[in-house]
Chimera marker file (.cmm) of the C-alpha trace (Angstrom):
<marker_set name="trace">
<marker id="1" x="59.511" y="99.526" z="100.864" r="1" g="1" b="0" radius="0.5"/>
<marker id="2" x="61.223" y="101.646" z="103.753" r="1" g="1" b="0" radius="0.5"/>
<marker id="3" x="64.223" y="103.602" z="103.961" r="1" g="1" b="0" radius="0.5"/>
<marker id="4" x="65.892" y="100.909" z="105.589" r="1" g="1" b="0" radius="0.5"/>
<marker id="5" x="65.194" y="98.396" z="103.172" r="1" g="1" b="0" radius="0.5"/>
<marker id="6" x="66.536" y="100.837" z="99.918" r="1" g="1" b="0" radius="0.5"/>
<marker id="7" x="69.655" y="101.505" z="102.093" r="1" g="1" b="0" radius="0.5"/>
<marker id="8" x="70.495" y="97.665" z="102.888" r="1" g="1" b="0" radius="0.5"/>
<marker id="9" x="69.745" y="96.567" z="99.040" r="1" g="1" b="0" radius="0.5"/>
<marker id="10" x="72.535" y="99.782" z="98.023" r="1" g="1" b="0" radius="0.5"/>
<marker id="11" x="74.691" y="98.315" z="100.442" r="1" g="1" b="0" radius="0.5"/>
<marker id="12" x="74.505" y="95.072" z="98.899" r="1" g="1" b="0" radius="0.5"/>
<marker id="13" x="75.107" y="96.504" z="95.479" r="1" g="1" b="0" radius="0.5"/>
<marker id="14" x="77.905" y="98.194" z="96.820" r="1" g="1" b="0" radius="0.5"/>
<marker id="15" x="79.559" y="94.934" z="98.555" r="1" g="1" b="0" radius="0.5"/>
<marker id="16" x="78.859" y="92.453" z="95.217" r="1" g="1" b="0" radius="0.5"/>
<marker id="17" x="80.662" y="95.808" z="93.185" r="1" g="1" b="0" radius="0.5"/>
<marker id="18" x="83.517" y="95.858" z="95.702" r="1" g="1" b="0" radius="0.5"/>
<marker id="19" x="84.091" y="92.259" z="96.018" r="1" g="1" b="0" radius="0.5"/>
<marker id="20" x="84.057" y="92.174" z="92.095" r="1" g="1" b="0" radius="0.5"/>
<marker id="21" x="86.955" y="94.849" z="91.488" r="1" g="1" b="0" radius="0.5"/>
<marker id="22" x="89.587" y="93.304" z="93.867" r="1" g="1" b="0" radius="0.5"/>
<marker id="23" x="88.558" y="89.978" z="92.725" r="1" g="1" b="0" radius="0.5"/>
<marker id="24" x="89.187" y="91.600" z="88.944" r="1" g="1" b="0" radius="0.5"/>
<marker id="25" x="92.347" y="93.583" z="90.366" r="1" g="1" b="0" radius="0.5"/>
<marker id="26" x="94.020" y="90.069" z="91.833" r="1" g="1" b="0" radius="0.5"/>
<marker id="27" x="93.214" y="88.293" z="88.749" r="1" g="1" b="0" radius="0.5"/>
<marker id="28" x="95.267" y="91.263" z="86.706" r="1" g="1" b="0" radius="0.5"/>
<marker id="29" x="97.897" y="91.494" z="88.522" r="1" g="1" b="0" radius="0.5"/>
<marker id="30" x="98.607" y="88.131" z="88.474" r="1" g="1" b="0" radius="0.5"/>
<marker id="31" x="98.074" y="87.671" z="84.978" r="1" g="1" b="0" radius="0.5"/>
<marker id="32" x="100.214" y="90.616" z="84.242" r="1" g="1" b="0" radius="0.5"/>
<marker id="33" x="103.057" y="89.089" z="87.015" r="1" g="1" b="0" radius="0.5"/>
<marker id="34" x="102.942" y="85.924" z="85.528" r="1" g="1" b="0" radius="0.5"/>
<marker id="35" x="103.266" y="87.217" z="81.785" r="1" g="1" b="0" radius="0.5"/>
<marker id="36" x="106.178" y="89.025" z="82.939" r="1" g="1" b="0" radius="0.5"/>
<marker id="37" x="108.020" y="85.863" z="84.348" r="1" g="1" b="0" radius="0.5"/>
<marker id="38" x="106.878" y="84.460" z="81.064" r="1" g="1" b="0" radius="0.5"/>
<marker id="39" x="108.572" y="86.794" z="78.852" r="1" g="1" b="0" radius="0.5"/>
<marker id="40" x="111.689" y="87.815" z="80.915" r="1" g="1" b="0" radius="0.5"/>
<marker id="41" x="111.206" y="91.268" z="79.848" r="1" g="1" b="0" radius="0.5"/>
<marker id="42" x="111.800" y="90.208" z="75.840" r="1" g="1" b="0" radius="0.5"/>
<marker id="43" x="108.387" y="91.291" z="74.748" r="1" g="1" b="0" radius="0.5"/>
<marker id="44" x="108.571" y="94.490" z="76.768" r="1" g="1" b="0" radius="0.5"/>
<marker id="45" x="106.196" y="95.775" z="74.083" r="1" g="1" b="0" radius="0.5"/>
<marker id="46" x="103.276" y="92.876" z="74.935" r="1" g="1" b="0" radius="0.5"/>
<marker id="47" x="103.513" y="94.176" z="79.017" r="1" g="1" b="0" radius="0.5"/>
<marker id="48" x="103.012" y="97.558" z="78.570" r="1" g="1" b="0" radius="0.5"/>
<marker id="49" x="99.936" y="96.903" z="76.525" r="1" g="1" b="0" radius="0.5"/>
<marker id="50" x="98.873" y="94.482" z="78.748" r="1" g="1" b="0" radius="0.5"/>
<marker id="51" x="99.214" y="96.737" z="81.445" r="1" g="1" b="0" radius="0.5"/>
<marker id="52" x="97.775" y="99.478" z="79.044" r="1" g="1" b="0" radius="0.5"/>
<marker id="53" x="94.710" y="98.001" z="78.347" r="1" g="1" b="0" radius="0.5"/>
<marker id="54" x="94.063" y="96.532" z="82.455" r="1" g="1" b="0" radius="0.5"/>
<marker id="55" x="94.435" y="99.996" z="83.230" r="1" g="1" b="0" radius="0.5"/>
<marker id="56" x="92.007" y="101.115" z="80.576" r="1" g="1" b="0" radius="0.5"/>
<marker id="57" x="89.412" y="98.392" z="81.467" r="1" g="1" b="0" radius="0.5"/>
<marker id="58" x="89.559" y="99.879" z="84.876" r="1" g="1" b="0" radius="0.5"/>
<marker id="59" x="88.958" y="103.213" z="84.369" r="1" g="1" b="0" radius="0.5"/>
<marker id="60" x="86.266" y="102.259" z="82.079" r="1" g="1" b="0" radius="0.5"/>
<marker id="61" x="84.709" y="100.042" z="84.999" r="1" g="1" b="0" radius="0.5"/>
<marker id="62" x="85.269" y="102.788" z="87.249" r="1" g="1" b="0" radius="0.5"/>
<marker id="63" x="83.245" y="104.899" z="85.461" r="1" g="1" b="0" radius="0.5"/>
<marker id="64" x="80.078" y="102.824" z="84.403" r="1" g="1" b="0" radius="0.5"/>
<marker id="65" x="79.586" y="101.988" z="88.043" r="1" g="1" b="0" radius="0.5"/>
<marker id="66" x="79.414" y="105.491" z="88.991" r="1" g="1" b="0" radius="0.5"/>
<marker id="67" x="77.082" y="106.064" z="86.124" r="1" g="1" b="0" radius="0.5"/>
<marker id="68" x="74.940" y="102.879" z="86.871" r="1" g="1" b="0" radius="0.5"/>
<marker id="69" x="74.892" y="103.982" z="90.902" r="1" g="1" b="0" radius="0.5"/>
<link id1="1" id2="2" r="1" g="1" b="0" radius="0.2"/>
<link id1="2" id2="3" r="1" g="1" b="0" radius="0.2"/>
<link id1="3" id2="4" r="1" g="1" b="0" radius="0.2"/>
<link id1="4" id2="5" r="1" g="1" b="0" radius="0.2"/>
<link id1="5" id2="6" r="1" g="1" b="0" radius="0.2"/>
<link id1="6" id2="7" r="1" g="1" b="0" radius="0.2"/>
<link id1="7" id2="8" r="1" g="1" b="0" radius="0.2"/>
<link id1="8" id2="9" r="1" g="1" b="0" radius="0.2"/>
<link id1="9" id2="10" r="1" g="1" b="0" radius="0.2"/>
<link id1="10" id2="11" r="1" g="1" b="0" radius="0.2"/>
<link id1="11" id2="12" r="1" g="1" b="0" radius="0.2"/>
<link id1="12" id2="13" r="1" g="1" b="0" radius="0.2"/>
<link id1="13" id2="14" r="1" g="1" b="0" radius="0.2"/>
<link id1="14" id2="15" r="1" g="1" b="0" radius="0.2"/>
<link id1="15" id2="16" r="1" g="1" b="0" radius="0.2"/>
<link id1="16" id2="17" r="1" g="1" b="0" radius="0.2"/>
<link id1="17" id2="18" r="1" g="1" b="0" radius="0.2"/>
<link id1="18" id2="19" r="1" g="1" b="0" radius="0.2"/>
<link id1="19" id2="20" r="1" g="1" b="0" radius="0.2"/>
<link id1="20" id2="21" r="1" g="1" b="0" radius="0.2"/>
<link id1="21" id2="22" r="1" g="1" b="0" radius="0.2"/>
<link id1="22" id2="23" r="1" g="1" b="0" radius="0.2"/>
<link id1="23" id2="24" r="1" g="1" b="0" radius="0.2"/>
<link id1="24" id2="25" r="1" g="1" b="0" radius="0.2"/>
<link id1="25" id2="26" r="1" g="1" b="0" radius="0.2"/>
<link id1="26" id2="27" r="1" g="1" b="0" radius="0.2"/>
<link id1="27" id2="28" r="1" g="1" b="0" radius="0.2"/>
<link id1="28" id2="29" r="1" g="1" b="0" radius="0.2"/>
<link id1="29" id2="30" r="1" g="1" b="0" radius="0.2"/>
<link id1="30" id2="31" r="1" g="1" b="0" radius="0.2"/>
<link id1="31" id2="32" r="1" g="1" b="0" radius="0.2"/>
<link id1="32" id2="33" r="1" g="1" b="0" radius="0.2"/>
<link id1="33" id2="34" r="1" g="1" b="0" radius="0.2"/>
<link id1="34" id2="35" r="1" g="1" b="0" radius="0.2"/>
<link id1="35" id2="36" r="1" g="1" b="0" radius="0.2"/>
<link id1="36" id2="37" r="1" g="1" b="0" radius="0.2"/>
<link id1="37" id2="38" r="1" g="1" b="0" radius="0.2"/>
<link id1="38" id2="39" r="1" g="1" b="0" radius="0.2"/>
<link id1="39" id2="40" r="1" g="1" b="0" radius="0.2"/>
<link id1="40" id2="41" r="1" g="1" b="0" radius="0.2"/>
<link id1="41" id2="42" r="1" g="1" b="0" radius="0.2"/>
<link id1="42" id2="43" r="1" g="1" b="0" radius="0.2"/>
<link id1="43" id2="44" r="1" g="1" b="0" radius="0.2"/>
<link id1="44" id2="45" r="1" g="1" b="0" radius="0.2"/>
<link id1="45" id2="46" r="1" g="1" b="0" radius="0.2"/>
<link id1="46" id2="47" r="1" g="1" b="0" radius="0.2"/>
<link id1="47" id2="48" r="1" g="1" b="0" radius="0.2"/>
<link id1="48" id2="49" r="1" g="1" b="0" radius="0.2"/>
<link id1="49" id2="50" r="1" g="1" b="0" radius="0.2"/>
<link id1="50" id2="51" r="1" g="1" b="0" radius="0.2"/>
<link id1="51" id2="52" r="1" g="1" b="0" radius="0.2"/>
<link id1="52" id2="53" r="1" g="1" b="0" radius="0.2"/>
<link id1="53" id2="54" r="1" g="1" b="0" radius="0.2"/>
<link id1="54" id2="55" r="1" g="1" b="0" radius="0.2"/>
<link id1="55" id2="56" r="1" g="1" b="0" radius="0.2"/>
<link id1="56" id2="57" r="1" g="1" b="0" radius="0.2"/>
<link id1="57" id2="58" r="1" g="1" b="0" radius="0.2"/>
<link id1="58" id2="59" r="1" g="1" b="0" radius="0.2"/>
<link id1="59" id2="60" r="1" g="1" b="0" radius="0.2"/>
<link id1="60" id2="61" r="1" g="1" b="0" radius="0.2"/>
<link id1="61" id2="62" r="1" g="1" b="0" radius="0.2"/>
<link id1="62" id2="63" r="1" g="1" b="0" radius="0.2"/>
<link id1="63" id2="64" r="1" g="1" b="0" radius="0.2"/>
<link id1="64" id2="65" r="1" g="1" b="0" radius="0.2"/>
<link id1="65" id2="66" r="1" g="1" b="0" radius="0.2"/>
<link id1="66" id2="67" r="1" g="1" b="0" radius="0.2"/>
<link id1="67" id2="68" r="1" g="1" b="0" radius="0.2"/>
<link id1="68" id2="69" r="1" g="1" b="0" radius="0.2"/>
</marker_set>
């Protein structure tokens, strides 16, 4: 295996991880949007865990992918 071919399977892993977080990120924040609308700000309690635990999931994500690569 060459240089090249490392470098353009690292690239892949790096589009499929990219493509995965904004796919994740769109899916949150229109989850969290439409939970809002939902509630009318009633349950302000449910959003900011909701928004808690995105957040946390994120930063979690964040972080095994820079251990894993």
């Amino acid at each position: 295996m060459t240089r090249y071919d490392i470098l353009l399977q690292a690239y892949h892993n790096y589009d499929v991880i990219y493509t995965a977080m904004l796919l994740i990120a769109a899916w949150a924040s229109g989850t969290g949007h439409l939970l809002d609308w939902i509630l009318h700000g009633k349950a302000w309690f449910a959003i900011y865990l909701y928004w808690a635990f995105v957040l946390a999931l994120y930063v979690i994500s964040v972080a095994l992918i820079g251990l894993r690569f």
